[in-house]
N, C-alpha and C positions, 0 to 999 in steps of 0.2 A: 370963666367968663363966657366960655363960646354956647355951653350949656347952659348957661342962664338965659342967652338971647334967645336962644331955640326956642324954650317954655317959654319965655316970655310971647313969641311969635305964636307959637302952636295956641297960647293961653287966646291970644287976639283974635286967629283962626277962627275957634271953636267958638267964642262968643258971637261973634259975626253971621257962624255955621247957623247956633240957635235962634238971633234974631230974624234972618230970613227965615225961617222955618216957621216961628210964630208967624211975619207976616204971611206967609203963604197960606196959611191956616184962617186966617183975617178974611183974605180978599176970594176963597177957596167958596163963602158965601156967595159970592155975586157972580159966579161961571155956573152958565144954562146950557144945557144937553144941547145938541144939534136934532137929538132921535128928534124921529115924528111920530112916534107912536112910543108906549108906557112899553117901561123894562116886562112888564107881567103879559103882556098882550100875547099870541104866538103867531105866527105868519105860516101861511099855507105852504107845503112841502112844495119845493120846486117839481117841476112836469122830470117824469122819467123819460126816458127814449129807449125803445129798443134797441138791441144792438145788430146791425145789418151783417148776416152771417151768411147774406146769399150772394156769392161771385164776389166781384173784388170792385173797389171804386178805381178810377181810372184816377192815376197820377195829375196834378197841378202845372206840374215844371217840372224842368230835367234834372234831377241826383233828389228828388224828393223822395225820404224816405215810405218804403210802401206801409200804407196803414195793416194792422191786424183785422185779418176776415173770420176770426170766432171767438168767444169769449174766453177770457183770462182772467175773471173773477177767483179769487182764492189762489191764483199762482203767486207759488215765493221766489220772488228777488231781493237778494239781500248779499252781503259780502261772500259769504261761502256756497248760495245753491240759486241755480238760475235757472227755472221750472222752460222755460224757452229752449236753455240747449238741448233738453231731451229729446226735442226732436229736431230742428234746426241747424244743431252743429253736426259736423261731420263724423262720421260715418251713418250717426239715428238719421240724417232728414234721408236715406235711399231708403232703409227699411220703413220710416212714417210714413214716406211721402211727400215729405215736407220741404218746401224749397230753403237751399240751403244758407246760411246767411252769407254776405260778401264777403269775399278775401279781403277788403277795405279792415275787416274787423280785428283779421290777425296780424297788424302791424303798431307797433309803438307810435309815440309820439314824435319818436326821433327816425321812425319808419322802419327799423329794424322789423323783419319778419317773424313772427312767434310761432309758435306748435300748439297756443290754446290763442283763445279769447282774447283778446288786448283789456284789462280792467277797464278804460277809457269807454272801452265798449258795451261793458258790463253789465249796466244796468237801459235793456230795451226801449221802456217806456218814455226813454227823455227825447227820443226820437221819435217810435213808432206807436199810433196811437191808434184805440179800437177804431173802428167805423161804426159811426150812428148816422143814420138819420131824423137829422133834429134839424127845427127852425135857427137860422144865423141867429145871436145874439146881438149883432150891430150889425145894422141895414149897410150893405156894400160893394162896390162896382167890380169886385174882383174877376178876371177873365183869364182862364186859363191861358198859357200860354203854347199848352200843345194843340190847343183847338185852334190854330190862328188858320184864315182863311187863305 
């Protein structure tokens, strides 16, 4: 008995399933694109920016991550190799040169102190990001907060 109701239900389902599906097909005629311009058209490649590899931009606010002052085109980050440490983490950034990343880095979630990289930490770029100079994208009143008079 229990198995006949099922089919019979799933048989209801599926009919139901099809009929919206036609209509959707129906009224799938009368829906007009938002574009403003034809699928075929191309639009001009966005403006490049050079990327600002002279000195460093001056921090925003306090615990702002500091921006990248050379290029990182073609570095790998990914779960197993993080082209950054090589010279960043400890001991490579005395022999680079390179300042070294925060102790901020080597602690867990739960704050436990580690001996490498915290994963969390892992991947640089969701923090620190190249320096361009480029035009704002949106016009805005933004004022540094170290500059205050």
């Amino acid at each position: 008995m229990r198995k006949s109701a099922s089919i019979a239900i799933l048989s209801i389902l599926l009919a139901c399933g099809v009929a919206q599906i036609s209509s959707a097909q129906e009224r799938s005629s009368d829906v007009k694109s938002v574009r403003s311009t034809s699928i075929e058209e191309t639009s001009p490649a966005p403006a490049t920016y050079k990327q600002n590899t002279t000195g460093r931009f001056k921090r925003a606010y306090r615990q702002q991550p500091p921006m990248i002052p050379h290029k990182i085109t073609g570095y790998q980050i990914d779960l197993k190799v993080n082209k950054c440490m090589t010279c960043h983490d400890w001991p490579n950034n005395v022999e680079q040169g390179a300042p070294k990343i925060s102790e901020t880095h080597y602690f867990d979630r739960q704050r436990v102190a580690l001996d490498h990289v915290a994963r969390t930490r892992w991947f640089c770029t969701q923090c620190h990001v190249p320096q361009v100079n480029a035009k704002e994208l949106v016009p805005n009143s933004f004022k540094s907060a170290l500059d205050v008079d």
